[in-house]
C-alpha positions, 0 to 999 in steps of 0.5 A: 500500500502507497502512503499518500504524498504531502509535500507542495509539488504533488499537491501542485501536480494534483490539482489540489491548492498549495498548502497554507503555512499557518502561524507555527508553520504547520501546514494548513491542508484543504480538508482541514476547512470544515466548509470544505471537509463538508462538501467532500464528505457530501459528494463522496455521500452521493455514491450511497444515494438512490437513484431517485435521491439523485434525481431530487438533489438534481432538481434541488441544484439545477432548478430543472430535472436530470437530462433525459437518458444520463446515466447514474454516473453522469448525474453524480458528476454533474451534482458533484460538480454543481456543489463545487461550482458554488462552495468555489465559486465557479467557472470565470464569465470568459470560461463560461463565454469560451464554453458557449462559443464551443458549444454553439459550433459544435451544435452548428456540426463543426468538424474541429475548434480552433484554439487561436480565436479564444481572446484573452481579458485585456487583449485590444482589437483594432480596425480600421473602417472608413478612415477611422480607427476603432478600438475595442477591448477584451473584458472578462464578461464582454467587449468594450468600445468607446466606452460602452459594453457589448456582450459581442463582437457582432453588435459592435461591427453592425454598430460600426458598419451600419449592416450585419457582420460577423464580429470575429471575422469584422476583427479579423479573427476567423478565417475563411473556409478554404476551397478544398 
């Protein structure tokens, strides 16, 4: 049997936080938080439920009841990662924007993503239309143009063309599909 590790690189390789030195200089470790101690022992308590638990926990968490056809495995997953999004958090609004563009081409039958067009927060965008330039920035939760806040690209261009364009191609961030 293997003791577990306890030392900053594993804990750093794991995923898991970087340990805390307190005032004596003894180490605080995760689980060590009741808050936190609590949701372990919660989601390693959702193995146990039943599957109709599962189901009302589902619908307690999402507001809305499990997808139809998800396997017990998945839901535990799901409600799992549902109690860590809110004791952690959750995902940043340029993840969730990230998340949602992927989805959105995968629905759209897209046979690959390309990683390039992911903005980073902070990141200016430049274009140049009818002798005027135009500067937008990248903001964690949407784009900035002079001054004002978008949730897109697109309503920026037709804001700045006068006609519907394609925010990211405007911007020159997506390519053309090549003739084969």
């Amino acid at each position: 049997m293997k003791l577990p590790v306890h030392d900053a690189s594993a804990r750093q390789y794991s995923g898991e936080p970087p340990s805390v030195l307190g005032p004596n200089g003894a180490g605080k470790d995760r689980l060590r938080n009741p808050d936190l101690a609590e949701l372990d022992c919660e989601i390693a308590g959702l193995v146990d439920r039943s599957t109709k638990e599962l189901r009302r926990a589902w619908r307690k968490l999402h507001h809305t009841g499990p997808p139809l056809g998800l396997s017990r495995d998945l839901m535990i997953r799901g409600l799992a990662d549902k109690l860590q999004q809110r004791a952690h958090a959750g995902p940043s609004r340029a993840l969730q924007r990230r998340l949602q563009t992927l989805a959105a081409e995968f629905e759209k039958g897209a046979r690959s993503f390309d990683p390039s067009i992911a903005l980073k927060t902070g990141a200016t965008l430049v274009r140049e239309w009818r002798g005027h330039t135009h500067t937008v920035l990248v903001c964690e939760d949407g784009f900035e143009h002079e001054g004002r806040r978008y949730r897109s690209l697109t309503v920026i261009a037709e804001q700045i063309t006068g006609a519907h364009w394609s925010g990211p191609r405007f911007f020159g961030l997506s390519k053309r599909a090549r003739a084969s």
